[in-house]
C-alpha positions as a Python dict, from the first residue, in 0.01 Angstrom:
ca = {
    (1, 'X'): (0, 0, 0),
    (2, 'X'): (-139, -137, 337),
    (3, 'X'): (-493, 22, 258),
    (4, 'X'): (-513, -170, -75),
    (5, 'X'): (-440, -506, 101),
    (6, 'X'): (-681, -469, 374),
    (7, 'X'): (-983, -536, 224),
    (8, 'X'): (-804, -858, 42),
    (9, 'X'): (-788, -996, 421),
    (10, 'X'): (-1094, -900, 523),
    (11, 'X'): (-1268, -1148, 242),
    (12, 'X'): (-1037, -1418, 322),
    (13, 'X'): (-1166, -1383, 711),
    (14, 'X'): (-1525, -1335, 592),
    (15, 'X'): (-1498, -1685, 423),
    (16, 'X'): (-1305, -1875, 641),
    (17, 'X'): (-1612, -1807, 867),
    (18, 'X'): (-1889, -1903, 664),
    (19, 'X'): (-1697, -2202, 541),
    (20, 'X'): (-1655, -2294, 941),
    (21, 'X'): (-2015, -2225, 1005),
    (22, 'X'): (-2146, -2453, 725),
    (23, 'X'): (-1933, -2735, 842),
    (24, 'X'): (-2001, -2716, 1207),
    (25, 'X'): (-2365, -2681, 1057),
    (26, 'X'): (-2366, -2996, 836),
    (27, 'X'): (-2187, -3177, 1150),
    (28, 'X'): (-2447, -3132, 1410),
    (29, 'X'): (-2723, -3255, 1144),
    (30, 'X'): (-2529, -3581, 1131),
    (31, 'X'): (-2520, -3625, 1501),
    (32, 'X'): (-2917, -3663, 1600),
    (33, 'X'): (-3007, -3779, 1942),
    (34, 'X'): (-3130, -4114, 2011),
    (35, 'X'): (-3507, -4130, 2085),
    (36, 'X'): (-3554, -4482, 2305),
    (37, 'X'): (-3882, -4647, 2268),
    (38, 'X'): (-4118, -4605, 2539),
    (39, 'X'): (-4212, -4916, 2741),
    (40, 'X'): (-4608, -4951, 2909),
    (41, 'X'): (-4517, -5150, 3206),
    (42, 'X'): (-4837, -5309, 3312),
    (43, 'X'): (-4872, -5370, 3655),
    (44, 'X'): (-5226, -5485, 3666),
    (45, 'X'): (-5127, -5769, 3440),
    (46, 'X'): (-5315, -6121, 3472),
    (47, 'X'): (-5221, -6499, 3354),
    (48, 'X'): (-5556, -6523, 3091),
    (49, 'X'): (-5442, -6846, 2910),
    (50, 'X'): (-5494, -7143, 2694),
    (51, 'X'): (-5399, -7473, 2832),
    (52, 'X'): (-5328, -7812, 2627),
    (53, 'X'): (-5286, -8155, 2787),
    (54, 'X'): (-5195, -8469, 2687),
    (55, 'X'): (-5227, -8738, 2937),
    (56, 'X'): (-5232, -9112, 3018),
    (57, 'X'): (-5582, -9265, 3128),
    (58, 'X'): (-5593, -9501, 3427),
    (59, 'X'): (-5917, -9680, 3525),
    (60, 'X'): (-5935, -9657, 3932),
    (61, 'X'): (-6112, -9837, 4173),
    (62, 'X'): (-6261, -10130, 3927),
    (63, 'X'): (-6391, -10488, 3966),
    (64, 'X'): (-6161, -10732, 4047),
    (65, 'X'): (-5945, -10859, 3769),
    (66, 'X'): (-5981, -10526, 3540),
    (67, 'X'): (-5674, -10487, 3363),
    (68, 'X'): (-5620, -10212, 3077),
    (69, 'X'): (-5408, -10261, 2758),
    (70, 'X'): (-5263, -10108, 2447),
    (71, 'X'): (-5182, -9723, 2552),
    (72, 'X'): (-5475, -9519, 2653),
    (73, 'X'): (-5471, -9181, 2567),
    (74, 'X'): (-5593, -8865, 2636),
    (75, 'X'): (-5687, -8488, 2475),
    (76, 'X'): (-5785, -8164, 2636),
    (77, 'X'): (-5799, -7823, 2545),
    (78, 'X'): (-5977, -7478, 2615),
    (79, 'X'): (-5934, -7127, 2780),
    (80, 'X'): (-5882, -6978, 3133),
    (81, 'X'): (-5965, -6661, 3244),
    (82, 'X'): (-5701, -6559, 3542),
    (83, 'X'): (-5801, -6337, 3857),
    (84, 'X'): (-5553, -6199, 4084),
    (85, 'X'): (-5664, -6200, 4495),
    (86, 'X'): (-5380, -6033, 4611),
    (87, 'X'): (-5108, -5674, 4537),
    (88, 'X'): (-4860, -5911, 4389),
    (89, 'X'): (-5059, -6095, 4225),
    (90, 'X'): (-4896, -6414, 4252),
    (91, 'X'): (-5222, -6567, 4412),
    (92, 'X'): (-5464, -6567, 4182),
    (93, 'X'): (-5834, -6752, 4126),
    (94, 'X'): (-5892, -6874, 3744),
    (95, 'X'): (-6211, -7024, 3558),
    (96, 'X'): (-6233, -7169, 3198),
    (97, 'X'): (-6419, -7367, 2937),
    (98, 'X'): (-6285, -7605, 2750),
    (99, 'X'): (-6308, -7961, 2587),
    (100, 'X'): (-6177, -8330, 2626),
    (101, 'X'): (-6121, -8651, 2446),
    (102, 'X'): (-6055, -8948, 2661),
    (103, 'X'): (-6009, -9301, 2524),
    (104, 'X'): (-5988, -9623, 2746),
    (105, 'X'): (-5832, -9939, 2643),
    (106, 'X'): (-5937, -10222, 2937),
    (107, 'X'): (-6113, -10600, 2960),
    (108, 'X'): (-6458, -10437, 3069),
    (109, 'X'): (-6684, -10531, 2834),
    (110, 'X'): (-7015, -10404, 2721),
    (111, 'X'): (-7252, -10641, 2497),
    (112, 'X'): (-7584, -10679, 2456),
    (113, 'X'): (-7840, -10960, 2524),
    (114, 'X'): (-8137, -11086, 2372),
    (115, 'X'): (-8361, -10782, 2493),
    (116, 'X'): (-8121, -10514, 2403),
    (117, 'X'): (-7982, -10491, 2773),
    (118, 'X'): (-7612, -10422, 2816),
    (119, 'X'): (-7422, -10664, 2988),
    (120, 'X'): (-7106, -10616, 3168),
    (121, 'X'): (-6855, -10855, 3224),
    (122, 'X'): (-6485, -10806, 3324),
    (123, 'X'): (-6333, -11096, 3055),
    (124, 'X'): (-5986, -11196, 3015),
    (125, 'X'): (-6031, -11397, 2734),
    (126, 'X'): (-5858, -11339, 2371),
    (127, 'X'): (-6158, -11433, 2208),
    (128, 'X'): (-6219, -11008, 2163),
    (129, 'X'): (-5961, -10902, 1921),
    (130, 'X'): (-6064, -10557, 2074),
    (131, 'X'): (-6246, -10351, 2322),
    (132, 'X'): (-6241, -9968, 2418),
    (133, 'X'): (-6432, -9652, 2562),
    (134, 'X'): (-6399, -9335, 2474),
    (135, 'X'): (-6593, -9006, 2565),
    (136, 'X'): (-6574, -8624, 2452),
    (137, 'X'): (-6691, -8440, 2736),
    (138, 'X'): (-6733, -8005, 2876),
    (139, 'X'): (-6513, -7915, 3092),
    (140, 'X'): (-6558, -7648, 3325),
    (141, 'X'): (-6229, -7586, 3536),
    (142, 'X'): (-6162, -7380, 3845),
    (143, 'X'): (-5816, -7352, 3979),
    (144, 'X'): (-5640, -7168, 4306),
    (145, 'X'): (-5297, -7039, 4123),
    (146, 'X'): (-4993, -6988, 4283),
    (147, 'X'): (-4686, -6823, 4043),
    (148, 'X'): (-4358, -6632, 4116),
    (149, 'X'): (-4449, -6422, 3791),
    (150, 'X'): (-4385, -6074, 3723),
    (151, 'X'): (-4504, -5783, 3487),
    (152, 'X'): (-4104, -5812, 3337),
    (153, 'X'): (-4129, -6219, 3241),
    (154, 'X'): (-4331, -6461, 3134),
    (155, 'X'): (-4127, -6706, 3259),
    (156, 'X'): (-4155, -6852, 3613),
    (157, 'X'): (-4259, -7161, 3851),
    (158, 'X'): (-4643, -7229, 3903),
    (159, 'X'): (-4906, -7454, 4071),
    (160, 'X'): (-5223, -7460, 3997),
    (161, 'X'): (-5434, -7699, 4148),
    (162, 'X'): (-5845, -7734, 4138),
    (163, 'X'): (-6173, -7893, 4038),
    (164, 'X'): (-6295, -7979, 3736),
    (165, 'X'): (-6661, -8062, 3643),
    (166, 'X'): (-6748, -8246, 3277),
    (167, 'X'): (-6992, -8287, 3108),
    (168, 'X'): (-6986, -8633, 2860),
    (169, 'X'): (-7213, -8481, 2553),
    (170, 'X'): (-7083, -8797, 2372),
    (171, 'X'): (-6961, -9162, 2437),
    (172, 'X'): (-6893, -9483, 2228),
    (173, 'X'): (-6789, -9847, 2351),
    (174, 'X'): (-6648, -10046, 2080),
    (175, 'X'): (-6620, -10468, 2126),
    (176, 'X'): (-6482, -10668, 1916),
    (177, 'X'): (-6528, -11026, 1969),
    (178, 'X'): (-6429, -11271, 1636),
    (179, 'X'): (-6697, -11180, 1382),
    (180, 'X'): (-6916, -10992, 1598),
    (181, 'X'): (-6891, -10653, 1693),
    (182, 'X'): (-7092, -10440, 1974),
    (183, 'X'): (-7101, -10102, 1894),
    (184, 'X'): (-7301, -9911, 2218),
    (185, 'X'): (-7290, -9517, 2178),
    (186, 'X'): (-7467, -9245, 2426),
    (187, 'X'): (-7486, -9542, 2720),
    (188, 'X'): (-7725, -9461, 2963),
    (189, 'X'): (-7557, -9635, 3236),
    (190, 'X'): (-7263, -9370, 3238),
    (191, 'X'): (-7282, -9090, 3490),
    (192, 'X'): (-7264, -8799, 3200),
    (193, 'X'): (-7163, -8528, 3468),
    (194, 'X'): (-6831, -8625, 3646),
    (195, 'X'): (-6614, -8405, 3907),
    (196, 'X'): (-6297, -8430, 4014),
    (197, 'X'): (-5945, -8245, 4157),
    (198, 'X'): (-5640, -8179, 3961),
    (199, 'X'): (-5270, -8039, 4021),
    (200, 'X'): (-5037, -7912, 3774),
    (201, 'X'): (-4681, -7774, 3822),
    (202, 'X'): (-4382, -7672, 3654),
    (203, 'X'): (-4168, -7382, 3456),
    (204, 'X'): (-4306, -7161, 3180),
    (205, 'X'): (-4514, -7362, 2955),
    (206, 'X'): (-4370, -7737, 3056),
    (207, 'X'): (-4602, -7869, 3339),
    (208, 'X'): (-4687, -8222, 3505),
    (209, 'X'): (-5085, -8246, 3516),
    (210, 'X'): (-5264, -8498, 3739),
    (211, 'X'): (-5666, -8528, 3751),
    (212, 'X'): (-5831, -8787, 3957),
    (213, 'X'): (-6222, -8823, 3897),
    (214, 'X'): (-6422, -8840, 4249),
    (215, 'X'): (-6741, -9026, 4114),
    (216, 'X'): (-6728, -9318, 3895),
    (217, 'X'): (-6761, -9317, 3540),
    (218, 'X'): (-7075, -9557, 3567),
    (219, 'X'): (-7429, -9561, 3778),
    (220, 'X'): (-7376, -9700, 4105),
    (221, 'X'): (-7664, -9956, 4008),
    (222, 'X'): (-7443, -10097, 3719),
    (223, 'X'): (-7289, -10460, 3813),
    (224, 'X'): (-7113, -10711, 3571),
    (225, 'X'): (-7265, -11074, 3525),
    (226, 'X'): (-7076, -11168, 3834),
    (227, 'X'): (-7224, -10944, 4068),
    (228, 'X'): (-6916, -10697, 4111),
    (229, 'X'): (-6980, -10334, 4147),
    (230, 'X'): (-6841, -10164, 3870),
    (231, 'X'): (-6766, -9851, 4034),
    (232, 'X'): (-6434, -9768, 3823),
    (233, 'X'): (-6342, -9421, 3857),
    (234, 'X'): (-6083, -9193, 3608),
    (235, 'X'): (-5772, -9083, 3631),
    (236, 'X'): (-5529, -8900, 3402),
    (237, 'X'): (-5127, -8804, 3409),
    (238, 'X'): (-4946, -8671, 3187),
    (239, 'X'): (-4802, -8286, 3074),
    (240, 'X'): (-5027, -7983, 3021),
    (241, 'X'): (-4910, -7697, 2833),
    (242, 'X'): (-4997, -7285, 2902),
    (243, 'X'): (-4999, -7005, 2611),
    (244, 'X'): (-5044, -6660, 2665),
}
């Protein structure tokens, strides 16, 4: 009697093993580990941008009784390419290319006489119903950068500050006086290479911008009908804006 019932057990053991070993199977292909993404730090990173500024335009330094009006605007774009000086490389050297529109809304005017000479006068009368300048120019940037960036976040404090040449490839000065209007483009009289410093500060890509132009915007040569210098020089404020 027991030697008939053994081998009865024996199955029974045989397939409560398989049946274990096919669940314990089927359970550990469930669980799979998790493979994490692997993250290139780089350390040798650099601030390459594009900058775009949007400013205010002040005329500086003019004959007396120069007065601007309406809201003169300005537009500047282009690329910079970033070059750290030091193991941190928070201190960095940067050069760019880029392009400008400035517009100029003031009481200089520019006419011309009987012999196709421009005359300058600074006139405060409302006989012109309007009168403006405006210039697109090459710009040619070099900054010192300071930043408190990292390789881990593009977000930090800066200040940039540097020199900027121009070049004006294109100008226009548009008077409107009652049913006349003087329409003087490419003016000889305008210094077509200008210079001058800028700062700009600020968090991430918010930034106050300054530029101040060191020569003036005309030939030193150029007076109004009064005799006045007209030695006005540029100067722009407003917010410029960095993209990676």
């Amino acid at each position: 009697m027991k030697n008939s019932l053994k081998p009865k057990y024996d199955m029974r053991f045989i397939f409560s093993c398989l049946f274990l070993v096919s669940f314990f199977n089927s359970f550990a292909q469930d669980v799979k580990p998790e493979i994490k993404p692997i993250v290139k730090i780089d350390s040798l990173y650099r601030e390459d941008q594009f900058y775009f500024s949007v400013t205010y335009n002040l005329l500086v330094q003019g004959p007396s009784g120069l007065k601007q009006n309406k809201f003169s605007t300005g537009l500047s774009g282009g690329f910079l390419r970033d070059m750290p000086i030091n193991k941190t490389r928070t201190v960095a050297i940067a050069a760019g290319l880029g392009l400008s529109y400035q517009n100029f809304y003031q009481n200089l005017t520019i006419s011309e006489d009987q012999n196709g000479e421009h005359v300058y006068s600074v006139n405060n009368s409302s006989e012109f119903a309007s009168n403006r300048y405006k210039q697109y120019s090459v710009d040619v940037p070099i900054e010192f950068r300071w930043r408190n960036s990292t390789y881990e976040s593009y977000k930090f404090w800066r200040i940039y500050s540097g020199v900027k040449l121009s070049y004006i490839f294109s100008d226009k000065s548009i008077l409107k006086k009652g049913d006349t209007t003087y329409k003087i483009s490419n003016n000889k009289d305008i210094n077509q290479f200008q210079y001058g410093v800028y700062i700009s500060a600020g968090y991430n890509t918010w930034n106050v911008y300054c530029y101040y132009g060191l020569n003036g915007l005309f030939d030193k040569s150029v007076k109004t009908v009064s005799g006045d210098s007209i030695g006005v020089n540029a100067m722009n404020i407003g917010l410029i804006f960095y993209i990676l």
